[in-house]
C-alpha positions in Angstrom: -56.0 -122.2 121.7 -58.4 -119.6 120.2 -62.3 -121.0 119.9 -62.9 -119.2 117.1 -64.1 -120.9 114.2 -62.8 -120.1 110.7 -63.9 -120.5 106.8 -61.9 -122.3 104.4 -59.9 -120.6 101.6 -62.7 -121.5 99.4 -65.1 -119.7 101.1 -63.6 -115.9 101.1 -62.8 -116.7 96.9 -66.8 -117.1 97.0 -67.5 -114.0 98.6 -64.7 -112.0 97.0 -66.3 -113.5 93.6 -70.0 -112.0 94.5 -68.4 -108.7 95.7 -66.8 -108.3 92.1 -70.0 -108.1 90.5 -71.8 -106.4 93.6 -70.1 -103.5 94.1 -69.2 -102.7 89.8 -72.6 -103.1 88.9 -73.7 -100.4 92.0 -71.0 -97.8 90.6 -73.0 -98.5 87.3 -76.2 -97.6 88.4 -75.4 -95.1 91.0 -73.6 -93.2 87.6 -76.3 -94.1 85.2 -78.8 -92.5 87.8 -76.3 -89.2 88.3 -76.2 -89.2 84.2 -80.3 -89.3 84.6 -80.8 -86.3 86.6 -78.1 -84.5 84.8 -75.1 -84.5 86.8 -72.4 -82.7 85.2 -69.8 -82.0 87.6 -66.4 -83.6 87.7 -66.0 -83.7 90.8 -70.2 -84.7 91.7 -69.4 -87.2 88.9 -66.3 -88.5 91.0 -67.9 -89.0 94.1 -71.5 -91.5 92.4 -68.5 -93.6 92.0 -66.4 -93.2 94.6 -69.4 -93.5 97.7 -70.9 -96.9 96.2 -67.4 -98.4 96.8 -66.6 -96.9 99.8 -70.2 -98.1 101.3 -70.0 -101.5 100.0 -66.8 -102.8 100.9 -65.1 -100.7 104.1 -68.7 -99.0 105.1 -70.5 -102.4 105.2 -67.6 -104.0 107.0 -67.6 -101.2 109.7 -71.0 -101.4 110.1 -72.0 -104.7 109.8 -69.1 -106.7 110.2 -68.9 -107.8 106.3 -69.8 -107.1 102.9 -72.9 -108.4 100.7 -70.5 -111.2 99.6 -69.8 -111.8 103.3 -73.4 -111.4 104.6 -74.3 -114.7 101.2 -71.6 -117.0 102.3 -72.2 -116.5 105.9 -69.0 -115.5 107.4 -67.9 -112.0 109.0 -65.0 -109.7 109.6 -64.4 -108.5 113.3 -60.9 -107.7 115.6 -58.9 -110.4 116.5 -61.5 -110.8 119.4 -64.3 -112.4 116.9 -66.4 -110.3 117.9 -65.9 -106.2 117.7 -66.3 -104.2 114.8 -63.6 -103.0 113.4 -63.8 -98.6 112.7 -64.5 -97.6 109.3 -60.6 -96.3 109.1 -59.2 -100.1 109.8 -62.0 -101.3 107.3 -61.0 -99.1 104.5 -56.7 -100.1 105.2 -58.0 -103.4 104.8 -60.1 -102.8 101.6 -57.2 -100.7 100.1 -54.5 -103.7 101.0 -56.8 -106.1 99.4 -56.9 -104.2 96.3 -54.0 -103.4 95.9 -52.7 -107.3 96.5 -55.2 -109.1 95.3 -55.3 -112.8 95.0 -51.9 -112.6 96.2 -52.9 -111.5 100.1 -55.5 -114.8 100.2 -52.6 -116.9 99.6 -51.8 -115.7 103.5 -54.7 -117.8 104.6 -53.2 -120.7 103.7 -50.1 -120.0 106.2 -51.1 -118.1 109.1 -51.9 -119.6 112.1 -55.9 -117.4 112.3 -55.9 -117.9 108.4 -55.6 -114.3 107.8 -55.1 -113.1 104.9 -52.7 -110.3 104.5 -55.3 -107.6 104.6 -56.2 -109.1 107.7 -52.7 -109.1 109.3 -52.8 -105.4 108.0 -55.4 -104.4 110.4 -55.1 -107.2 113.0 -58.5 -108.6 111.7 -60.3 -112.2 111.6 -62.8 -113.6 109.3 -64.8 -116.3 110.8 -68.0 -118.0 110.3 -71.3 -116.2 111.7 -73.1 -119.7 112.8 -71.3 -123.1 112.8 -74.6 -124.7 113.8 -75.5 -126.3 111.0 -72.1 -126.6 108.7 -70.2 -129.6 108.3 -67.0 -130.2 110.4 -65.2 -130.2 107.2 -66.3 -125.8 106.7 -65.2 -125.4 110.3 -61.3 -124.5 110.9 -59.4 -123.8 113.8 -56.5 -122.5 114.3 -53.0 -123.6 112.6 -50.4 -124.9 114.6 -48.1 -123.4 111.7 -45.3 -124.8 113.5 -45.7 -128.7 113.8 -44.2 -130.2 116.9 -41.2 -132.9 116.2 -39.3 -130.3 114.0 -37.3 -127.2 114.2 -37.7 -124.1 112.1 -35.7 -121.6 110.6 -36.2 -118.0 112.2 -38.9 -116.1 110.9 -36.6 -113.6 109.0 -34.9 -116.4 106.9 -38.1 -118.4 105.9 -39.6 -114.7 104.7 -36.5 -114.0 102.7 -36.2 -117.5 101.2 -39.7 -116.5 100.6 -39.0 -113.3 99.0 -36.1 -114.7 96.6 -38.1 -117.4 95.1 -41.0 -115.1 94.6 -38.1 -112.8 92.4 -36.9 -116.0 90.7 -39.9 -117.0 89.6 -41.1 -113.6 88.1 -37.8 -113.3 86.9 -38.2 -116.8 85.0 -41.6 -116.3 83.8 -41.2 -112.6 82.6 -38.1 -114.1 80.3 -40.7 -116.8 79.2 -42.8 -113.8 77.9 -40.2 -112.0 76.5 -38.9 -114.9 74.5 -42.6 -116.6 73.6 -44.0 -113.0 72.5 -44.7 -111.9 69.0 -42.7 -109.3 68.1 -46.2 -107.4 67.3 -47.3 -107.7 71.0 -43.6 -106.5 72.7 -42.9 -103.5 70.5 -46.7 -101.8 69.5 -48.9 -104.0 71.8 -51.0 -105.5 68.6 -51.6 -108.8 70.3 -52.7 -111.7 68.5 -55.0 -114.5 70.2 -51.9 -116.9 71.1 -50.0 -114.1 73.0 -53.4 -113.6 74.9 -53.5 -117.1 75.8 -50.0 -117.4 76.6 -50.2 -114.2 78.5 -53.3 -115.6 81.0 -51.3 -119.1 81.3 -47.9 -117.1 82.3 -50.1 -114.8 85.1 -52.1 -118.4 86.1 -48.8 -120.1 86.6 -47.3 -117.0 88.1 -49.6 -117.2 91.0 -49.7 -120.8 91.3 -45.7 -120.7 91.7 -45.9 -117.8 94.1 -48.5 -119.2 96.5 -46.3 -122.4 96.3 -43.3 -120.7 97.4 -44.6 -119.1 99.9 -47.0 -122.0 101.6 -44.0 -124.3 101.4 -41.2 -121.4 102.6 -42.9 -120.4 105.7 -43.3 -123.9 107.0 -40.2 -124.6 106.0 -39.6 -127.1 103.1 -37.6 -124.9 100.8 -33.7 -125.4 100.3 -32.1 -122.7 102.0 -34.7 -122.8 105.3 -35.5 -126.1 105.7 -36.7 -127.7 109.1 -35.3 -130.0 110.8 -36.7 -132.9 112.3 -36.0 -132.8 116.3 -33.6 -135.9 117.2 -34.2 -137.5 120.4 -31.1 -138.5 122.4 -32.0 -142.0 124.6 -30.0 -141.2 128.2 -27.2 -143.3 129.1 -27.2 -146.7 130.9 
């Protein structure tokens, strides 16, 4: 059993939350200054945006074992060891999976037995807390028995496709939900009105909710199709 000590869910939305403000707001200055002392170049332009990102999120991870938003919250990104850096190559994998995922890697945490998120799994990475001194025992986890004891699971391969097909279903349903609930405005030229907006952000909400559903409950194994099975206990013969 590992002794490392890990965040809740909640935690990494905090830091993720304080990183989207940190690191747009830097590109914004660091192009407002290169617009200041008359920067004209493409590609010069290119890079006062690119370097702020690529400091902030993979650079400070590589080098200090977590970003700003990390560093507020209080919990840090090492190897599966808890305690090495990871090189600025892994960091950046992991910042480039993250992006391109999105909310949908966190759900991962919820699953994994180190609560890693998919961008960890990615890079074989951990986020755990920097000090547990002082935190409740509520903001310290440990690691997930993913497989309770009593029962017996499905392989691996199944629960991720039962996974995978429900994820399809539901974007399947949802996207036919849109299509049908649209205005005819919004489908054909994109002039939206303020109801298809709505309806839009309450499709993607449920969307996510649904997914992350499907695949907490489909990897421990309490969807139809790769459900567990309780473990039945035979009393020996007189």
């Amino acid at each position: 059993m590992s002794t490392l000590s890990y965040p809740r869910l909640i935690k990494r939305v905090r830091a993720v939350l304080i990183d989207s403000l940190v690191v747009p707001l830097a590109t914004v200055a660091s192009f407002a200054a290169g617009y200041t002392l008359g920067v004209t170049e493409t590609w010069a332009r290119a890079l006062l945006v690119v370097i702020p990102i690529l400091v902030l999120e993979p650079g400070l991870v590589a080098w200090t074992r977590g970003t700003i938003g990390h560093h507020i919250v209080g919990i840090q990104v090492t190897k599966s060891d808890g305690v090495t850096r990871l090189n600025f190559f892994a960091a950046a994998i992991r910042a480039a999976v993250k992006f391109v995922l999105g909310w949908l890697s966190f759900i991962f945490v919820l699953t994994t037995s180190r609560h890693q998120a998919i961008h960890d799994l990615a890079v074989a990475s951990v986020v755990t807390h920097r000090n547990v001194k002082d935190l409740p025992d509520f903001e310290v986890l440990s690691e997930r028995n993913v497989e309770g004891e009593g029962f017996v699971y499905p392989p691996r391969w199944r629960r991720a496709l039962i996974v995978v097909v429900y994820c399809l279903s539901i974007t399947v349903a949802l996207g036919m939900v849109i299509a049908l609930a649209m205005s005819e405005s919004c489908s054909i030229s994109n002039r939206c009105t303020r109801t298809d907006s709505v309806l839009s952000l309450v499709v993607e909400i449920v969307w996510l909710l649904a997914v992350g559903a499907a695949i907490v409950l489909g990897w421990s194994g309490r969807l139809p199709g790769a459900r567990r099975k309780a473990k039945t206990s035979y009393a020996p013969a007189a």
